[in-house]
Each structure stands twice: as structure tokens, then as C-alpha cells.
N, C-alpha and C positions, 0 to 999 in steps of 0.2 A: 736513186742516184742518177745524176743528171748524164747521161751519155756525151763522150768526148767525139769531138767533128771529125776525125778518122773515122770511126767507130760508125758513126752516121752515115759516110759517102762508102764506107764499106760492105753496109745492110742495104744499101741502094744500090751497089753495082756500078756507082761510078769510077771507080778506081780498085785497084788490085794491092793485093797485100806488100807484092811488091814496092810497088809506086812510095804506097805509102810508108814502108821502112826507107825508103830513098829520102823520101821530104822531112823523115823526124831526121834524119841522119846527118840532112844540112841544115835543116832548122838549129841543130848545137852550135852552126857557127857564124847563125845569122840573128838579125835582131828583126826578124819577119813573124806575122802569125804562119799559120801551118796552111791555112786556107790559099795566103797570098804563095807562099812556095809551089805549091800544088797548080797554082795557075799558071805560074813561072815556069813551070817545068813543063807544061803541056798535057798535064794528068787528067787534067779537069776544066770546066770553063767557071767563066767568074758566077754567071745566072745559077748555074747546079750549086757553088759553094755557096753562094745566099741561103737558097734555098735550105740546103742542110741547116745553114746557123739561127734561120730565120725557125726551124722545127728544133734547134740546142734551144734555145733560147727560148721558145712557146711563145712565138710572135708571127701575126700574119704574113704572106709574101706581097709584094706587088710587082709587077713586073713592067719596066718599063721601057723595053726593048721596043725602039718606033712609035712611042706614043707618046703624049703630051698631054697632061691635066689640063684642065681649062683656066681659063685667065681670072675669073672668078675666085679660085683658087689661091694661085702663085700670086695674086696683086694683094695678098691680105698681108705677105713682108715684103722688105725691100730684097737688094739684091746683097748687098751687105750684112745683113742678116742673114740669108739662106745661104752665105757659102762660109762664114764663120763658125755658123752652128751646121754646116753639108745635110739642109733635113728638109724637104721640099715637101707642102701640103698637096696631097692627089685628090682625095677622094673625100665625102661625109657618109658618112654609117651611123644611121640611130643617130643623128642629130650630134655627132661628136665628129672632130676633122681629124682624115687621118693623114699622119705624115711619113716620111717616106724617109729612112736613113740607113748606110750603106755597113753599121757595124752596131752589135749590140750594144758593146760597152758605152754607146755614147746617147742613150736611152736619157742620162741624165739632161742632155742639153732641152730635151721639153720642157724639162720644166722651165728653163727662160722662157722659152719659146711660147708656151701658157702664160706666163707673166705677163708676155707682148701683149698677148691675140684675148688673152682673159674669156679665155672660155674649152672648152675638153679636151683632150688631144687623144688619140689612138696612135700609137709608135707603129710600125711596119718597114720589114727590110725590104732591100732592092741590092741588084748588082752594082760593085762601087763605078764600073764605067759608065752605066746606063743613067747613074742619079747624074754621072761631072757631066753627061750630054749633054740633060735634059737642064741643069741648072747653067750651063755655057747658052745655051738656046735662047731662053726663059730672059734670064739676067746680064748674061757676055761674059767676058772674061772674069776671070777669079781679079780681086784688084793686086792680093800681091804673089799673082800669075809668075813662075819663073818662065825662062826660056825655054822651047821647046825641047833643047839640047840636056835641060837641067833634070829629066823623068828620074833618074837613076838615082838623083841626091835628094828627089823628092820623096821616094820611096826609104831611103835612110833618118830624113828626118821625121815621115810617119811613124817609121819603126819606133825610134827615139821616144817619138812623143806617147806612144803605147806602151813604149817603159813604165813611164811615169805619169799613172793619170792622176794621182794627186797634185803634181806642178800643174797640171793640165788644168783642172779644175781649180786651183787655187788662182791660174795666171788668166782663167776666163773669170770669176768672181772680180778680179780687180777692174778688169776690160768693163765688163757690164754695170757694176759701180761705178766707176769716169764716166761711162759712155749714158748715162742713167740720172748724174748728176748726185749722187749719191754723196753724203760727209759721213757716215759711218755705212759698217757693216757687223752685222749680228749674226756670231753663230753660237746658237742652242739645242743642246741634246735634249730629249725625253728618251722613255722608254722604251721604243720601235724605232727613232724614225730621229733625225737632225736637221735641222732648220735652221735655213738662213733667209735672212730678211736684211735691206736696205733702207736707210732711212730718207728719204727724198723730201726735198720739202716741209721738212719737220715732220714728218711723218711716217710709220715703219708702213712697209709694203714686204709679203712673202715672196721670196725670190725663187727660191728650191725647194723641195724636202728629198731628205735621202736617205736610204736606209741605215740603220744605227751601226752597220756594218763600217761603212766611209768615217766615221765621228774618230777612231782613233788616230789613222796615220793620218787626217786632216789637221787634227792639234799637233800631231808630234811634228808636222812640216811645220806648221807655224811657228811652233816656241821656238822649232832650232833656228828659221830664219830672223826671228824676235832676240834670238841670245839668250832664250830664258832656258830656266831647268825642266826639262822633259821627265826626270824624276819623280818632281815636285808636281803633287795634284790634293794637296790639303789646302795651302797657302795661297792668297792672290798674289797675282805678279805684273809688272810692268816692263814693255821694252816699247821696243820701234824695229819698223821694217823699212827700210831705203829700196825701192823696186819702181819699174815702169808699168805703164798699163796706159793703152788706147795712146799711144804716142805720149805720155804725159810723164815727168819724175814725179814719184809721190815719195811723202814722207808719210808710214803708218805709224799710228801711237796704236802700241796695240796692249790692250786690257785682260785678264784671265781671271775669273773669279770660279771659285770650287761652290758646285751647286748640290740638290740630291740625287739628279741623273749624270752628274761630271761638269767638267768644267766650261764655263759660260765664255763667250771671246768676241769683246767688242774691240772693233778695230775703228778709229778715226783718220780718215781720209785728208793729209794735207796735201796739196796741190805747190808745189814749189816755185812754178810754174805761171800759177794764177795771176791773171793781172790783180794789182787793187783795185779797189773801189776810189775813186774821187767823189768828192766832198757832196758836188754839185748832186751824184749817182746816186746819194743813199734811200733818197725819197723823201726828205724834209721836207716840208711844204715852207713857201717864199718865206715865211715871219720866224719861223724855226731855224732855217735855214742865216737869215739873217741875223739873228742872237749869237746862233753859234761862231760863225766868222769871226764875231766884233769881241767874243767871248776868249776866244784863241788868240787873239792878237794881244793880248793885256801883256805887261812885260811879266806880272810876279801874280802869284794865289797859288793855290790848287781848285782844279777841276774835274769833279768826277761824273760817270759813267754808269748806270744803276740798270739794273734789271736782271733776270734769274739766267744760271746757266743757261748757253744756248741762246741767249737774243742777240747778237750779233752785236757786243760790247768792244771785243779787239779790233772788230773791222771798222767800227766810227774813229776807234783812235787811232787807227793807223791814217784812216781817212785824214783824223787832223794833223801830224808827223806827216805827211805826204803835203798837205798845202804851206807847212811851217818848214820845210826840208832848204833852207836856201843857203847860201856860202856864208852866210853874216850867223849865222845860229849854230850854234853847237848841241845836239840832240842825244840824247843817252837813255835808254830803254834798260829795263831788267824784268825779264816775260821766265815763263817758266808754262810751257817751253815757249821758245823764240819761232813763231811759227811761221812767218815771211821775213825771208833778209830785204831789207830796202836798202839803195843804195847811197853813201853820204852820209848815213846813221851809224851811231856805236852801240850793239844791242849786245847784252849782257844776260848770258839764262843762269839760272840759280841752279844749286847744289846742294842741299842738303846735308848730303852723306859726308862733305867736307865743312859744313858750316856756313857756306854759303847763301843766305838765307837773305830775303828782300832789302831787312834791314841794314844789315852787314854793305851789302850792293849801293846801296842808297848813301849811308855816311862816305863808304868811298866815292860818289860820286860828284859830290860836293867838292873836293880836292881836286876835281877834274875842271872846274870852271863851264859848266854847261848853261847854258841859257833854258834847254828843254828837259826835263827830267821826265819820263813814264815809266811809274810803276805797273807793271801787271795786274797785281789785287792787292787790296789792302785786307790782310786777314786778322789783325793783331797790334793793340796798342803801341807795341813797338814802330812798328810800319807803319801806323798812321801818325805817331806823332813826329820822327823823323822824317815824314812824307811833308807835315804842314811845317814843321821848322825849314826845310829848306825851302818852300812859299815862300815864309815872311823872310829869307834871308838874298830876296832877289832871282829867287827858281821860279821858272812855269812848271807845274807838275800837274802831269794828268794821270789819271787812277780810275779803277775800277770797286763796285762793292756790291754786295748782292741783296738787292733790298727790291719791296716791290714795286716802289714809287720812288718818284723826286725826293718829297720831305722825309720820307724813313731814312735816303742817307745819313742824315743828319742824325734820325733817332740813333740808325746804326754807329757812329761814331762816339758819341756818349754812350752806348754801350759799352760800347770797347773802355770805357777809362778818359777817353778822351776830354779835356775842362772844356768848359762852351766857349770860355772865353779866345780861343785857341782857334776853334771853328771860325769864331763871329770875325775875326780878324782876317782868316787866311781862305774859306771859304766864298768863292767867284760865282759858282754858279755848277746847277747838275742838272746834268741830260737822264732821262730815262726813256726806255726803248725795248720794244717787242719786234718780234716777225711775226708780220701774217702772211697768209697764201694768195698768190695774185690769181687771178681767174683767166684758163686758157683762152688769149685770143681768138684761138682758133675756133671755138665751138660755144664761145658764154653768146648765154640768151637774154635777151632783154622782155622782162615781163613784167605783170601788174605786179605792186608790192604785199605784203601779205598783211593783215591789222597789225602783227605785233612786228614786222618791222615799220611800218608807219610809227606807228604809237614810240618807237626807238627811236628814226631818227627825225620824229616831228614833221611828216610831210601829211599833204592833204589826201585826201580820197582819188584814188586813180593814179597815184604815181608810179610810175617805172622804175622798174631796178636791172642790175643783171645779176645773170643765177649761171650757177657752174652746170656744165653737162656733160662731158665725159668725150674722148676722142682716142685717138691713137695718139696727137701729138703730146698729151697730156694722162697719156697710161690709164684713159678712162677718167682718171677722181674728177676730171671740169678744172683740175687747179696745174699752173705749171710757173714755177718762183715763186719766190718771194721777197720782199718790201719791209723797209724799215717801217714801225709807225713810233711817235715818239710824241713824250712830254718834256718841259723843260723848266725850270726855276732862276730865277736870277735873285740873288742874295742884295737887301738891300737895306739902309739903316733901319725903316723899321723890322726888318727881321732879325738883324742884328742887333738890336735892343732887347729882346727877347730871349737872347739865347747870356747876352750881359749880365741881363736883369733875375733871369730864375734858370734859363735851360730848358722849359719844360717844354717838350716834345707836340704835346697836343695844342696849347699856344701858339706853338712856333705853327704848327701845319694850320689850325685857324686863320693867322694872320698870314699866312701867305696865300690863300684859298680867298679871304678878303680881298686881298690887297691887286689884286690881277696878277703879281709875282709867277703865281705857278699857274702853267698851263696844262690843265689835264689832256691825258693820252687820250682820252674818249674825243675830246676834238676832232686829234688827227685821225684817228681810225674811221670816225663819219665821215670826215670830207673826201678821205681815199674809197670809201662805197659810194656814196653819192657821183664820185667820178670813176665808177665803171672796174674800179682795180681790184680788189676783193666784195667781200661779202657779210651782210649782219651775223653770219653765222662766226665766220675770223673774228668779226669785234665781241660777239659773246665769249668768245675763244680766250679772249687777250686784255681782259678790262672786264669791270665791274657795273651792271646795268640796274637801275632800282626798278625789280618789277613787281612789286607786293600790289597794284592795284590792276596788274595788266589782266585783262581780257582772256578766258581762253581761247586756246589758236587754235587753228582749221587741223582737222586733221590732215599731213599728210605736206604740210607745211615744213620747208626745210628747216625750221628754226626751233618747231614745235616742238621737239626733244630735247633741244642745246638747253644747258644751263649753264650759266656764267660760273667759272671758277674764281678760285680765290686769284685777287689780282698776279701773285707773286708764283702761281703754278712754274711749275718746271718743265719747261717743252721739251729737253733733248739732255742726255749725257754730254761729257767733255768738253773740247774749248770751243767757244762762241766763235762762226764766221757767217757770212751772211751769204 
């Protein structure tokens, strides 16, 4: 059984039994640990209660009374870093960095702190005066330093905050997701141990792990902040959290699904905050870029928007609502959920639970006299055919659908029920769209190309490419953003004859594949490697490459493992933002 810190300073001889019935006596009517009262009260000094809690706790000491790590050290974070997480690297032992923190309990903030530095960490206590020295020295002031007058309310709000280290750790989780770039957050139990992971970039990165101990009052903060039933752990559930983090409002959609270790809890990060995207920003290349303007400006059709969860579908349409937003237009959105207010727009979220539903939203909005109509998704005959009757009745309507290319919209819409003749009439034109990972500035290399990206994207013997390589500004992966890459289709009578004439799906993709109509995604995504922004491993990522005759590749070659997924893969849970 783990010996209490009395108990310790009392087998040491730092203090007297007296002392120490005095400091439990006020500790009833303080919101201090026992350590910090014992300091306060002149019983003991802060370096000996280290010591004790650093042999509670079975954690090395360091002692940094007049001494200063070397700059080799402390330059590996910034200064913002080391005083939000208060944990300064001293020393390496056995090839692992060891870091330096003034209180056990906060053992968990390594593991960000590993996330940063992506390599071993050794935790070790120090006196809490000698770390605020050594990090005032190092780094300068704390940034949000109160005044020197304010000690006494600072030591109240410590208190406070060692009330509650689940707020603590739940209000740093949100901090390091903003601060990270982060659109979701992933917390998953197993059998020992809960893990959280961020997804950055379309991509999960491990943030923490914690022992399976932290996993209950972790969900049960959540759901009450979520509105959900804390009871309930058979059933999935959905809410939302409204909180700050890193100076930012955010809106969370947060997810709870019942797994075989407990309940799974993804949270999607909206930013309320965020600027949008314009038009110009998305990364359309000039000819893409120009379809699409000349596509938006039509007075009547519908327009839709193709590609899988998670490819940044809301954020092109908001793009176009942001260049179409003028006093002469009347604009009407129905999202589910409504996830940036724009201003000068009438946006509409759906309800279900009352009947609510795209449909219902749409007929009413016809009554309204709008020039712009967006639907969020088209998931059902109903939505879409309502969607194209107010096309043909003088509506711009733009929509989304989840297909894996340009011409499957279409397939997808005769699925649903939809007559062709219906399409051939009202359909204008569809965008489709992936994210790939842009290559960190800061540290992409330019080297010789490998045969099988040659052989990709048709260049000659000795060409250059850039290749990711990993940094601090870019958390190591070599990748930091990402970029639209897109295809696009423009409907035109002979495609429209086709869909008149029979419907048939695989015709219709023929003749537009003929005809120059549709412009495959594979385009865009070469011309964005060939100009330095990603890489052939993003375009195997995100498109479809025919390599039954290729060469095998060098071992050791980045691409050498990739294999092209099915065009229509699913990059990420939740709603699409870029």
C-alpha cells in the first residue's frame, strides 16, 4: 500500500507529528494539497516535500536549486509549451529525455509532450519554485503571468484546478486539438489503458494513453457536458458541446458508440470562428477554377458536389454561397447541421424528431422566393426529386451526394428512382473532390524520382520530385495541410441524349470520358506533384492508377508499398471541412 506524504516526511524527520496534525487540521478548510500547507506554514521546505512525493510517487528527484540544463535541452520546446504543460527537459539517461515536473499528478501531460518531441520521455520531480525559476530564466515570463500582487489568487486557482483534473484534462485535450489543427478527437478504451488520438490532416495521430482508471469520470464529464444520458452505455448517442479552447469558440458534435471495452467517443471539432474559404483558396487549378465560376452564375439547374465523407464537400459550397452572397440574391441553405453561419444567408438545420426533414425544408422554401437554394445532401428520392423540380422551376440549387466520381452522380440519382429524363433536363454540371496532404514547406526534399513514380506520372529518366521528411513544424509526418484536388463534368446535349434516349449509366460515363466533358481527378492531382504540393503517394491515396504492367519498385521506395484504393475510400468520420 502506497504510503501517504505525512507518513513519508514523518519517517524522514522532517516534521513532527505535531506539525503535521496542524496542516491536516487546515487542510479541512482549504482547497491546498498537504505538501503546499506544510510549506505555508514554515514546517518544511518545498525541495524536502518534492523529495518525499517524488519517493510517493516512485519517480526520480532532480534538483534544480542554481542550476540550469543546457540549451541543447530546453531548445527542443518552445516557451509556450513548457509553461502550459510547467515540465522542463534536464537531462538524457539511456538514450531517453528526462523531464522535469513540479507534481505527480501531472505525469499525464508527457504524453503531449512525447507527441511534440516523438521520442522517450523519463517524468522526474523538482521543487515547484526551482522549476517557475528555471523556466522564467530559460523562456521569461509566463505569457498569462498575473501581477505580482495576484500570488495569493494564484494559489487558489491551482487549488481549484486540482480539484478537478478531469476539467483539466478534458480543457487541455481541446487546447492541443485547436492548437494542432485538429477536426476531430478520438477517445477509445481497451483493456489496461484509453487512448486518445487526433486526427490532423486526415489523418489519426496518438495523443495520450492513460490508464483505464481516467476512462470513466472522462465519459461521464463528457456526456453531462454533451446533454447525454450518463446512464445509458448500451445505446449510441449524439449531442454537442459549446466550449472554448486556445482562444477559439468551438462547436463539438460529439459521437458515443458502446463497444466491447466501453464506450467509443468521437468528437468533431467546429470552429465558429474559422474564417471560410474563398473560391479563389480552394486549389482549383485555372480551368477548373474557371468552369466553376461560369457554372455558379447560371440563373436555374441544380449543381452537385460528389465525393466520400470527409472530402471537403461543404467547404466548396459554402465557397460558392460566399461568392454568390450579394443584395440582388436571396440565398436559403438546409445543412443538417448548419455548421458556419454566414452572414446575409437564411440557413435552415433539419429536425428529424419533429419531421423536419430536407424535403419538408425544400418545399417550404420555394414559398420563400429564393434565387439560391443548398441542400446539404441528397439522400432519398424524395430530396432529390424536389431538389430538381425547383431547378426546373427557376431555382439555382446546389447539393451534395456521395459517389466516387463525377459520372456516378448521376448513376447515384437513378438509383434513388430518379427518371433520366428529369436529370437530362435539370442537371448543369458536378464537381468532385478529394483532400490530399500538402508537403511541409518547411523540410520537403527535392530528389531523383523513383521508376514507378516516373512510370505514374510519365516523366523522363532523372527527374525530380519532392518527398516529405518529417520536422517539428510538421509533427514529423513531412505533411502539414491540405488541398483540394478535384474533377469536374459539364452536362452537355450529347450527354443529355443518353440519359433521354436509354439512362444507361455506363453509356452515359463512355460518352463523357469521350467527349472531353469530364475531367478526371487524376489530372489534378499530377499537376499538384509535379508542382512541389503533395506527393505520388496522396495521388495513389486518392485516385485510381492502372499498374498491371508496372515494374517492380526499389525497395525502400516511398510508394513501393502504397496501393491504390478503391476510388470512393472514406478518409474520415463526420462532416466534410477542408
Amino acid at each position: 500500500m502506497r504510503k501517504r506524504l505525512g507518513e513519508i516526511l514523518l519517517e524522514q524527520g522532517a516534521i513532527t507529528e505535531e506539525q503535521l496534525r496542524h496542516a491536516l487540521a487546515l487542510q479541512k478548510n482549504r482547497s491546498l494539497p498537504l505538501g503546499r500547507i506544510l510549506v505555508q506554514e514554515g514546517a518544511v521546505d518545498e525541495t524536502t516535500v518534492a523529495r518525499a512525493l517524488a519517493a510517493q510517487a516512485r519517480l526520480p528527484f532532480v534538483n534544480l536549486e542554481g542550476r540550469r540544463p543546457p540549451e541543447s535541452l530546453t531548445g527542443l520546446i518552445d516557451g509556450a509549451v513548457a509553461w502550459e504543460l510547467e515540465a522542463l527537459p534536464v537531462a538524457r539517461k539511456e538514450g531517453r529525455l528526462v523531464v522535469a515536473l513540479d507534481d505527480p499528478a501531472r505525469v499525464a501531460a508527457l504524453d503531449n509532450l512525447r507527441f511534440l518531441l516523438d521520442e522517450e520521455l523519463v517524468p522526474a520531480l523538482t521543487s515547484p519554485g526551482a522549476l517557475r525559476r528555471c523556466l522564467e530564466e530559460i523562456y521569461g515570463p509566463a505569457p498569462d503571468q498575473a501581477a505580482a500582487g495576484a500570488a495569493a489568487g494564484e494559489d487558489s486557482q491551482a487549488g481549484e484546478r486540482r480539484e478537478s483534473p478531469v476539467v483539466r484534462l478534458v480543457q487541455r485535450m481541446f487546447d492541443e486539438a485547436v492548437q494542432g489543427r485538429a477536426s476531430d478527437i478520438h477517445i477509445e478504451p481497451f483493456a489496461t489503458r484509453c487512448r486518445i488520438r487526433y486526427r490532423i490532416d486526415g489523418t489519426l495521430h496518438v495523443a495520450a494513453e492513460h490508464p483505464i482508471d481516467v476512462y470513466p469520470p472522462l465519459m461521464s464529464h463528457l456526456k453531462v457536458s454533451a446533454g447525454l444520458d450518463i446512464a445509458e452505455k448500451r445505446k449510441p448517442q449524439d449531442g454537442r458541446i459549446e466550449t472554448e479552447a486556445a482562444g477559439r469558440s468551438l462547436d463539438v458534435r460529439t459521437s458515443i458508440l458502446p463497444t466491447n471495452h466501453g464506450e467509443t467517443c468521437v468528437m468533431r471539432l467546429l470552429d465558429r470562428e474559422a474564417n471560410l474559404i474563398p473560391l479563389a483558396d480552394l486549389g482549383m487549378n485555372p480551368a477548373c477554377l474557371q468552369w466553376f465560376e461560369r457554372i455558379i452564375e447560371r440563373p436555374n439547374g441544380i449543381f452537385l458536389v460528389t465525393g466520400p465523407t470527409g472530402s471537403g464537400k461543404t467547404t466548396t459550397l459554402y465557397a460558392a454561397l460566399q461568392t454568390l452572397n450579394r443584395a440582388d440574391k436571396k440565398i436559403l441553405t438546409v445543412e443538417d447541421p448548419v455548421e458556419y453561419r454566414i452572414k446575409g444567408i437564411n440557413q435552415v438545420q433539419v429536425n428529424p424528431q419533429i419531421g423536419l426533414g430536407f424535403a419538408r425544408v425544400l418545399r417550404a422554401f420555394l414559398r420563400q422566393a429564393p434565387n439560391v437554394v443548398l441542400v446539404g445532401e441528397i439522400r432519398d428520392r424524395e430530396t432529390a426529386e424536389t431538389a430538381i423540380q425547383a431547378s426546373l422551376t427557376g431555382h439555382l440549387v446546389f447539393s451534395t451526394v456521395h459517389t466516387n466520381d463525377a459520372p456516378s452522380a448521376v448513376t447515384r440519382l437513378l438509383d434513388m428512382g430518379v427518371p433520366p429524363f428529369l436529370i437530362a433536363t435539370s442537371l448543369q454540371g458536378v464537381l468532385a473532390q478529394r483532400l490530399v496532404r500538402t508537403l511541409c514547406p518547411a523540410c520537403k526534399a527535392e530528389e531523383e524520382a523513383t521508376r514507378l513514380e516516373r512510370r505514374i506520372l510519365e516523366l523522363p529518366e532523372g527527374a525530380r520530385l519532392f518527398h516529405p521528411r518529417g520536422c517539428r513544424e510538421c509533427t514529423r509526418t513531412g505533411y502539414r495541410g491540405r488541398v483540394g484536388v478535384y474533377e469536374y463534368l459539364e452536362m452537355a446535349e450529347s450527354l443529355r441524349e443518353v440519359l433521354f434516349r436509354k439512362g444507361d449509366p455506363a453509356e452515359f460515363r463512355q460518352r463523357a470520358a469521350a467527349s472531353g466533358l469530364w475531367v478526371p481527378l487524376i489530372e489534378d492531382v499530377r499537376g499538384k506533384v509535379l508542382a512541389g504540393l503533395t506527393t505520388v503517394q496522396e495521388l495513389l491515396r486518392v485516385t485510381r492508377v492502372d499498374r498491371a504492367e508496372e515494374p517492380a519498385e526499389e525497395e525502400g521506395s516511398p510508394v513501393a508499398a502504397a496501393a491504390p484504393p478503391a476510388a470512393g475510400a472514406t478518409e474520415e468520420p463526420g462532416k466534410e471541412q477542408a
